[in-house]
VMD Tcl script that builds the backbone (N, CA, C; Angstrom):
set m [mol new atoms 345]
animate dup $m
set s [atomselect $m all]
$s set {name element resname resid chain x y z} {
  {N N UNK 1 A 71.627 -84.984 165.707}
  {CA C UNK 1 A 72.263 -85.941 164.834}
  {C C UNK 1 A 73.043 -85.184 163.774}
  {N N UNK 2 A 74.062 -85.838 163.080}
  {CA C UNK 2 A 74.921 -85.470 162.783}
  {C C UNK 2 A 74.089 -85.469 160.814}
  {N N UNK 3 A 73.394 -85.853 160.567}
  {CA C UNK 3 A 72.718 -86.006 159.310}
  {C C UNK 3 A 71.667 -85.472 158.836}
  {N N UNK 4 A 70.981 -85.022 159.913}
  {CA C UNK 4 A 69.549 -84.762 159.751}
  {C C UNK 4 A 69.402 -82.679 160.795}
  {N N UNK 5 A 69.268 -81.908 160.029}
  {CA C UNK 5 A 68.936 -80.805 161.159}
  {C C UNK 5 A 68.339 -80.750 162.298}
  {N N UNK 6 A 68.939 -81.170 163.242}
  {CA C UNK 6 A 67.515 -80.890 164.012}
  {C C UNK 6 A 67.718 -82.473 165.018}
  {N N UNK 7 A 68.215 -82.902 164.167}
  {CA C UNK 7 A 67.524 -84.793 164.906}
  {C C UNK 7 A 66.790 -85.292 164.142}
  {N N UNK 8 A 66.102 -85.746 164.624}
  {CA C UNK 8 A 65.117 -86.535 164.264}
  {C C UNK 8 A 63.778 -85.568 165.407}
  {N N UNK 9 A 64.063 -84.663 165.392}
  {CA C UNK 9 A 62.850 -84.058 166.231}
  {C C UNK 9 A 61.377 -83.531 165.190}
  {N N UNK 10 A 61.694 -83.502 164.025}
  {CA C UNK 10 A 60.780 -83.651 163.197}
  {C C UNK 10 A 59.861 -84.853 162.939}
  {N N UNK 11 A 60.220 -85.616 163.745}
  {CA C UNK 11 A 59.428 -87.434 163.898}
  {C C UNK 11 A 58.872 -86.960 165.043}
  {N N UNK 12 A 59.030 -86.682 165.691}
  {CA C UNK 12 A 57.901 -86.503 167.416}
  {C C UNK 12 A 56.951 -85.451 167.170}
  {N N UNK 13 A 55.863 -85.698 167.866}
  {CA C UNK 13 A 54.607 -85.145 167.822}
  {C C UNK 13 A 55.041 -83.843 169.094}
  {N N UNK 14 A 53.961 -82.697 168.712}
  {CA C UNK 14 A 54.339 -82.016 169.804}
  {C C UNK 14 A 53.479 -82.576 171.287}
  {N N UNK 15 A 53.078 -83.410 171.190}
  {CA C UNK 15 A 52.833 -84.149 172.642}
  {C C UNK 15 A 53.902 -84.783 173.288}
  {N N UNK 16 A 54.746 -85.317 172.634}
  {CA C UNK 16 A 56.097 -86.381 173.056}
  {C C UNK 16 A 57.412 -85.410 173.311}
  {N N UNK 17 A 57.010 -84.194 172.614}
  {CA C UNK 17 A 58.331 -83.104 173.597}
  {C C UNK 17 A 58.323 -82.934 174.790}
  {N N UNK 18 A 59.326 -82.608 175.620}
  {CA C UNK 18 A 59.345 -82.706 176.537}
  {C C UNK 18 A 60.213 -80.942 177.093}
  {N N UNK 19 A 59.486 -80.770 178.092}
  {CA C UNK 19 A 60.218 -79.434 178.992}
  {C C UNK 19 A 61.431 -79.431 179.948}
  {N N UNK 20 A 63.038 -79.118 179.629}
  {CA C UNK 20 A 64.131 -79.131 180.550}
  {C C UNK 20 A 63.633 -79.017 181.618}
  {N N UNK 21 A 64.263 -80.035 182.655}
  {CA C UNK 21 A 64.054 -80.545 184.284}
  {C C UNK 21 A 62.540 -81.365 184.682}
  {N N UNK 22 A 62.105 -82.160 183.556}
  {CA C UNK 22 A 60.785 -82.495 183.352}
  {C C UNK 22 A 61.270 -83.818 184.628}
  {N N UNK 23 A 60.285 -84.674 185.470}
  {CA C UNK 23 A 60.311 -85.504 186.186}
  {C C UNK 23 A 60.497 -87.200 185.723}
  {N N UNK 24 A 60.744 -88.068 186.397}
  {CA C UNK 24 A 60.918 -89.179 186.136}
  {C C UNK 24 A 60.675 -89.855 184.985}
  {N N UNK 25 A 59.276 -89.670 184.544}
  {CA C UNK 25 A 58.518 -90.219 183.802}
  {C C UNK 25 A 59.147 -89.655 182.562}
  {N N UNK 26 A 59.194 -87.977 182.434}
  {CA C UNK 26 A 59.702 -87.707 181.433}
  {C C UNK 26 A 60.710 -87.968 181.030}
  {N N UNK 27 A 61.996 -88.213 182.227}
  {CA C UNK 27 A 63.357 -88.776 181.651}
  {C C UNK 27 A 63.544 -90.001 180.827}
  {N N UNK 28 A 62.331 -90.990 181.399}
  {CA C UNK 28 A 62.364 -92.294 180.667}
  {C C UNK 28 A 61.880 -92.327 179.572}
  {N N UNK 29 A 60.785 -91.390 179.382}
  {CA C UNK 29 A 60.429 -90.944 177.814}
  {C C UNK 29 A 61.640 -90.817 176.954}
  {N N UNK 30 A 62.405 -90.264 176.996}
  {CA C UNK 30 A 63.808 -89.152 176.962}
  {C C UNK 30 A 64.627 -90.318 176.514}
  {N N UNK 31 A 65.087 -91.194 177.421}
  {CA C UNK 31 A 65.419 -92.374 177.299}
  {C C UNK 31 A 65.432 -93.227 175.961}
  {N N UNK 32 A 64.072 -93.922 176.012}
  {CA C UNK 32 A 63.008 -94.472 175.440}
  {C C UNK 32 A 63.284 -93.842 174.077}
  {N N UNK 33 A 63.321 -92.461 173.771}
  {CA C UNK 33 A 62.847 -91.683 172.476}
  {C C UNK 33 A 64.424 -92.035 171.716}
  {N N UNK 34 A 65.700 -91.674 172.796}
  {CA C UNK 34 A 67.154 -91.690 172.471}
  {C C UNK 34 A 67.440 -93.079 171.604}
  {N N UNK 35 A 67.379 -94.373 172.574}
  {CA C UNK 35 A 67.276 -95.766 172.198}
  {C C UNK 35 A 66.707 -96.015 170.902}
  {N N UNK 36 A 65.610 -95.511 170.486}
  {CA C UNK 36 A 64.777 -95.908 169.668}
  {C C UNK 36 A 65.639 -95.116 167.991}
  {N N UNK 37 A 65.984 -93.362 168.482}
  {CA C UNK 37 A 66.926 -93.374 167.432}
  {C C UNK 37 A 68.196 -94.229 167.293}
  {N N UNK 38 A 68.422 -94.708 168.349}
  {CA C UNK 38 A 69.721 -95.704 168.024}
  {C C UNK 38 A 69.092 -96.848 167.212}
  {N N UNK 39 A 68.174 -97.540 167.326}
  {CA C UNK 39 A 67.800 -98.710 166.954}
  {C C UNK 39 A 67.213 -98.125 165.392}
  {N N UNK 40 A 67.406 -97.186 165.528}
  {CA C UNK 40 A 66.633 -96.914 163.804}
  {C C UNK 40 A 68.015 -96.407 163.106}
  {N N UNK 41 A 69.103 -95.764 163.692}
  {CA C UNK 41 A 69.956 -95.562 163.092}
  {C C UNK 41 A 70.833 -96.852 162.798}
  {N N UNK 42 A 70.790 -97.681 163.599}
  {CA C UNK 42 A 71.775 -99.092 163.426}
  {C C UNK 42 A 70.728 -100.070 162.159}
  {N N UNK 43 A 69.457 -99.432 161.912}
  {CA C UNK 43 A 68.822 -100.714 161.050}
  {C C UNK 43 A 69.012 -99.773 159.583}
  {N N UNK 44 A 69.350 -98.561 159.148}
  {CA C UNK 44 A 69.565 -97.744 158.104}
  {C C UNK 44 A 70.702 -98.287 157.730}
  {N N UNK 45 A 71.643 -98.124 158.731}
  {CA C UNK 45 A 73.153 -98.351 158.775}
  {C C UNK 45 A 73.332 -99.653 157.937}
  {N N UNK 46 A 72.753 -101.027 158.644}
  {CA C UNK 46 A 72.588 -102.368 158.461}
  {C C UNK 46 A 71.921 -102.166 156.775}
  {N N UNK 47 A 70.798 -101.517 156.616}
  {CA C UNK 47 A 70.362 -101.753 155.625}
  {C C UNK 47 A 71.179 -101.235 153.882}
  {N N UNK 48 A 71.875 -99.646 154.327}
  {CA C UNK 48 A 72.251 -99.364 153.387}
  {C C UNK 48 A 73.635 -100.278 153.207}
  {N N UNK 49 A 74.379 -101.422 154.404}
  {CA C UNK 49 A 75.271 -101.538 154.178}
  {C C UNK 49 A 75.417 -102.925 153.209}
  {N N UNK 50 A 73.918 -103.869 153.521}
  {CA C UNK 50 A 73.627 -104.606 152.713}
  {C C UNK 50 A 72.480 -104.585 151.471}
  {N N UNK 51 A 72.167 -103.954 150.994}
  {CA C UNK 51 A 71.230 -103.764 149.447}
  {C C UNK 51 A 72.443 -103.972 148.560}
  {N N UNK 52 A 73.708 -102.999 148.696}
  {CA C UNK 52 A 74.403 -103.469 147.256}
  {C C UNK 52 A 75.034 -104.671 147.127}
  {N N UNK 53 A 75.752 -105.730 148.139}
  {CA C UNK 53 A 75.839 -106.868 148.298}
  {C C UNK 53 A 74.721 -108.006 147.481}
  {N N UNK 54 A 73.429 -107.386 148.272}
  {CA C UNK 54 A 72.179 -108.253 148.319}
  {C C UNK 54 A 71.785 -108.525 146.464}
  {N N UNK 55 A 71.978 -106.542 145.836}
  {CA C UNK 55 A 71.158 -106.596 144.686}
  {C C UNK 55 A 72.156 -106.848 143.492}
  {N N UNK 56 A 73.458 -106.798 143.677}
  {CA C UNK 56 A 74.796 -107.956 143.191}
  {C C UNK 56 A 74.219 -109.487 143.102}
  {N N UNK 57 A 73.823 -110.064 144.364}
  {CA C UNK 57 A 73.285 -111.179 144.306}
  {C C UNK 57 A 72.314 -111.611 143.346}
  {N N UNK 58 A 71.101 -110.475 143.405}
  {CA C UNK 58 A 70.244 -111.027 142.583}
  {C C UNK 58 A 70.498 -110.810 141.244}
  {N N UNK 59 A 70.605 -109.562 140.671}
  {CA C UNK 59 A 70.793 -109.419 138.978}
  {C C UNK 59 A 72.216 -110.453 138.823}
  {N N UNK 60 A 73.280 -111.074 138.941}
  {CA C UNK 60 A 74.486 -111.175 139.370}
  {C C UNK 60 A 74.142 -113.030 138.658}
  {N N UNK 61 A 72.973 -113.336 139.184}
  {CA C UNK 61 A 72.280 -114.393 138.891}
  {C C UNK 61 A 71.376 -114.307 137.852}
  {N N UNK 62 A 70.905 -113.478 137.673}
  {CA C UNK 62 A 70.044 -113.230 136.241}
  {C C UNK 62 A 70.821 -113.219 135.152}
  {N N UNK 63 A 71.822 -112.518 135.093}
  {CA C UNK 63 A 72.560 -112.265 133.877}
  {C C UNK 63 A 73.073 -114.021 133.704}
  {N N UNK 64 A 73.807 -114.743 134.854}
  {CA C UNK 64 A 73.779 -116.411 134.467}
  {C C UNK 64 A 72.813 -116.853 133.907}
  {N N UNK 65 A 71.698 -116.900 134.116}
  {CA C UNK 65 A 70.583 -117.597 133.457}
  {C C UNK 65 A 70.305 -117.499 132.074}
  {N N UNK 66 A 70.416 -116.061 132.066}
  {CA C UNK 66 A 70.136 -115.542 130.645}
  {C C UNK 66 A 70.951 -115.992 129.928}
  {N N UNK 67 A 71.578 -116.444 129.588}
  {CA C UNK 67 A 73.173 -116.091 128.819}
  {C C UNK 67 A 72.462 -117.733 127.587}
  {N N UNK 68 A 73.111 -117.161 126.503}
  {CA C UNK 68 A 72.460 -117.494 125.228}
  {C C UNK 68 A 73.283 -118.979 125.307}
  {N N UNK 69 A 72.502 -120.082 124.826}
  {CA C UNK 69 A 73.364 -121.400 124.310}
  {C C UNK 69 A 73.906 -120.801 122.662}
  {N N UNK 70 A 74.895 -121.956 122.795}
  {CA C UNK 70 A 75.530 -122.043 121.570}
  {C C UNK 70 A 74.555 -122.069 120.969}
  {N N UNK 71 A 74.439 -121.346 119.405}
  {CA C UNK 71 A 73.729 -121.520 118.351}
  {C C UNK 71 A 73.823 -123.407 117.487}
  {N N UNK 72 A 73.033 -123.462 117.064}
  {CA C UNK 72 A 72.810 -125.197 116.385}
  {C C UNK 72 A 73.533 -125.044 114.731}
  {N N UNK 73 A 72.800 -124.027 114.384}
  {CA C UNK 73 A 73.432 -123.596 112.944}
  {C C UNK 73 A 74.497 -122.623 113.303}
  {N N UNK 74 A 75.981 -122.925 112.423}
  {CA C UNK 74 A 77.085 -122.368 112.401}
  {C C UNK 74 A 76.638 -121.185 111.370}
  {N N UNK 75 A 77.691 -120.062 110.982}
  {CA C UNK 75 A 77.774 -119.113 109.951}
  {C C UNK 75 A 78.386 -120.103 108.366}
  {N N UNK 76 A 77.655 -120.044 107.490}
  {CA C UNK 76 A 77.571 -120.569 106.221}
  {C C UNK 76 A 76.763 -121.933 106.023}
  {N N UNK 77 A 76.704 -122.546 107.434}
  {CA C UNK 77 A 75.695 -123.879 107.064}
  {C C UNK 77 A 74.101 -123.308 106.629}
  {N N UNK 78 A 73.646 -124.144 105.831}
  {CA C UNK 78 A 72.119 -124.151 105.024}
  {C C UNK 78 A 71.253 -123.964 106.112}
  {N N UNK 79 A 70.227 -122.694 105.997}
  {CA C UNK 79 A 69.144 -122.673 107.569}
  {C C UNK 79 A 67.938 -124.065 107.285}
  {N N UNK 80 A 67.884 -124.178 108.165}
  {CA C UNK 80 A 67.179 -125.277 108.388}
  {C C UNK 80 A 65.598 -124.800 107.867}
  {N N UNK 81 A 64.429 -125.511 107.208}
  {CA C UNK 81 A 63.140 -125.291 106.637}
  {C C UNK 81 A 62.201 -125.014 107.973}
  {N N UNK 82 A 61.574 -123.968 107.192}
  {CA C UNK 82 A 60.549 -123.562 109.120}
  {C C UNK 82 A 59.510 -122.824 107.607}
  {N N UNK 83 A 58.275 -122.576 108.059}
  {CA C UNK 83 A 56.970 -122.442 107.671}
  {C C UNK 83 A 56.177 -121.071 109.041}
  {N N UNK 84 A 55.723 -120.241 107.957}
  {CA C UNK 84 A 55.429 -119.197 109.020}
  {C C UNK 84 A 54.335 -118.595 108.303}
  {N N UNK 85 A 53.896 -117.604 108.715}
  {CA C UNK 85 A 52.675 -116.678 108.201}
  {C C UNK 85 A 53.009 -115.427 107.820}
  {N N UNK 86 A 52.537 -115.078 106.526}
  {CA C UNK 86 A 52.823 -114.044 106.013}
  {C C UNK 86 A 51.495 -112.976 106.441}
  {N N UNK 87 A 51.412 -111.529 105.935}
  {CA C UNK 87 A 51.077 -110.664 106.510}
  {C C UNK 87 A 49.178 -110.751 106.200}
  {N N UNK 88 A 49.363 -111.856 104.858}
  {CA C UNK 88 A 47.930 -112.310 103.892}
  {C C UNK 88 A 47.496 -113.702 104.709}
  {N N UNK 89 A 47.387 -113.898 106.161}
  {CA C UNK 89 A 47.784 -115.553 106.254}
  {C C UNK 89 A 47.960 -116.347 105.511}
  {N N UNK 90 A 48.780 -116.357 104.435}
  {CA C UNK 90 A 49.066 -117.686 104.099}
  {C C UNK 90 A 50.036 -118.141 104.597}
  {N N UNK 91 A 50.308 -119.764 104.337}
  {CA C UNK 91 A 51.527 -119.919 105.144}
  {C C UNK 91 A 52.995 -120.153 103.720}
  {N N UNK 92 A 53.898 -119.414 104.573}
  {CA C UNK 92 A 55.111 -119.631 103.181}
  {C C UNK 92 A 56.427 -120.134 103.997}
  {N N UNK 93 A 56.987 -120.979 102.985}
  {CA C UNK 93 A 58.384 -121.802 103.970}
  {C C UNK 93 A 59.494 -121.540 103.242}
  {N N UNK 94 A 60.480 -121.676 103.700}
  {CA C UNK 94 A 61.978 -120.958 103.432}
  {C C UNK 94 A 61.594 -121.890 102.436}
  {N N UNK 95 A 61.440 -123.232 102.189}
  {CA C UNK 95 A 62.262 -124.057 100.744}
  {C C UNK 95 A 61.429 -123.403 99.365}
  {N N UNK 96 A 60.253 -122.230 99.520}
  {CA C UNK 96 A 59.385 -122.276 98.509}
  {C C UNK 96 A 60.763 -120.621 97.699}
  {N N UNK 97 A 61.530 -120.709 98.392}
  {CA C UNK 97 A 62.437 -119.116 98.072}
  {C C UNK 97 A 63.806 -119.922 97.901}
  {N N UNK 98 A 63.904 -120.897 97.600}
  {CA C UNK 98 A 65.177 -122.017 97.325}
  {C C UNK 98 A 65.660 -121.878 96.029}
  {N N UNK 99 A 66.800 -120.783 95.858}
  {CA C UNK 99 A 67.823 -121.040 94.276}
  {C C UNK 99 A 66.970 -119.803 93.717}
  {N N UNK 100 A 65.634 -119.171 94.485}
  {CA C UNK 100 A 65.188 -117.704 93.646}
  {C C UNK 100 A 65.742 -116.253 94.048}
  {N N UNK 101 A 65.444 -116.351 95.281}
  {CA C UNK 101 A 65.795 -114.630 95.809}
  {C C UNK 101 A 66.445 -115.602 97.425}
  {N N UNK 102 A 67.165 -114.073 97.640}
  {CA C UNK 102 A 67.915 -113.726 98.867}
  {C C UNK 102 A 66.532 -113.399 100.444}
  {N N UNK 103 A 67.015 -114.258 101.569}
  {CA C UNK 103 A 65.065 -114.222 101.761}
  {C C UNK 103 A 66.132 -113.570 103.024}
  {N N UNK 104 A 65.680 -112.548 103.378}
  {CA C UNK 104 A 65.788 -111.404 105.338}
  {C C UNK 104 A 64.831 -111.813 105.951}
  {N N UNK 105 A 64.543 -112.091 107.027}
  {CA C UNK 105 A 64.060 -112.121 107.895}
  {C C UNK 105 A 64.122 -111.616 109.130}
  {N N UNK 106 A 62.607 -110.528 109.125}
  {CA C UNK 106 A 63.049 -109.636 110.579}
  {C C UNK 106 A 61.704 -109.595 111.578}
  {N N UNK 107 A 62.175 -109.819 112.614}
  {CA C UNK 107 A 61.235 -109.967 113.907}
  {C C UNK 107 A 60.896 -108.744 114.699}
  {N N UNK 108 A 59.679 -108.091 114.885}
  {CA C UNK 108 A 59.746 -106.747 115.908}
  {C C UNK 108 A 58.921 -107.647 116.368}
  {N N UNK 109 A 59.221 -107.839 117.895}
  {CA C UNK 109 A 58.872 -108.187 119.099}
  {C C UNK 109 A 57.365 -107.387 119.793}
  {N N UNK 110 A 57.370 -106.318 120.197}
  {CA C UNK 110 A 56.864 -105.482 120.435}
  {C C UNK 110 A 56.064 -105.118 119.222}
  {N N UNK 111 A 55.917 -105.042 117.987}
  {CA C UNK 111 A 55.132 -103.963 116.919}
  {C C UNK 111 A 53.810 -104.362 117.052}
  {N N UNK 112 A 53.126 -103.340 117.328}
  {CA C UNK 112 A 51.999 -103.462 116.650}
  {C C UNK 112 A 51.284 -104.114 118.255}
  {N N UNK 113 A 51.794 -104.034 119.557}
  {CA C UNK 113 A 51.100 -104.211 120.610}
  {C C UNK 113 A 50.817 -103.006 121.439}
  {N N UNK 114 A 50.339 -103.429 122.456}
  {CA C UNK 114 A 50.334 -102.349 123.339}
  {C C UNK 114 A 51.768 -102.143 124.302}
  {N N UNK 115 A 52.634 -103.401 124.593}
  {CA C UNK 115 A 53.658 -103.129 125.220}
  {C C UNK 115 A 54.887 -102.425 124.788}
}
mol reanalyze $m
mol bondsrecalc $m
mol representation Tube
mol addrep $m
């Protein structure tokens, strides 16, 4: 084979070699062994020729799904009142920081887990 050194003779056992001018039985072995690299070379062939098609398909569709809706609140409209837990559980809500301080709010996803 034109890819591999050798063939594929590194796949056969040394029982399944065979000796030049071997008899019937062995030719059909011979046969048999030839065919079988064809049928494995045409399903590589087939396979490498469809994965990038295939895996286009799938992420191709993920990225559709994902894709963010319009936001509800525009840039300068008033955020809407939400109530959450601070680091002391208590609970504190945007309106209790109304006309005093500038309030950030930041989310780590991941902190403080194992993932």
């Amino acid at each position: 084979m034109w890819f591999a050194p050798g063939g594929f003779r590194h796949l056969l056992s040394s029982r399944t070699r065979l000796a030049p001018g071997a008899g019937p039985q062995d030719r059909y072995l011979r046969r048999t062994r030839r065919m079988h690299k064809g049928i494995t070379v045409l399903l590589f062939g087939m396979l490498a020729l469809s994965a990038p098609p295939a895996a286009n398909r799938l992420w191709g569709q993920a990225e559709k799904k994902d894709a963010m809706p319009d936001p509800a609140v525009k840039v300068g409209d008033m955020a809407p009142d939400f109530t959450l837990m601070d680091t002391h559980r208590n609970q504190v809500s945007l309106h209790d920081f109304r006309g005093k301080k500038n309030v950030a709010l930041a989310f780590y996803i991941f902190a403080f887990t194992g993932g």
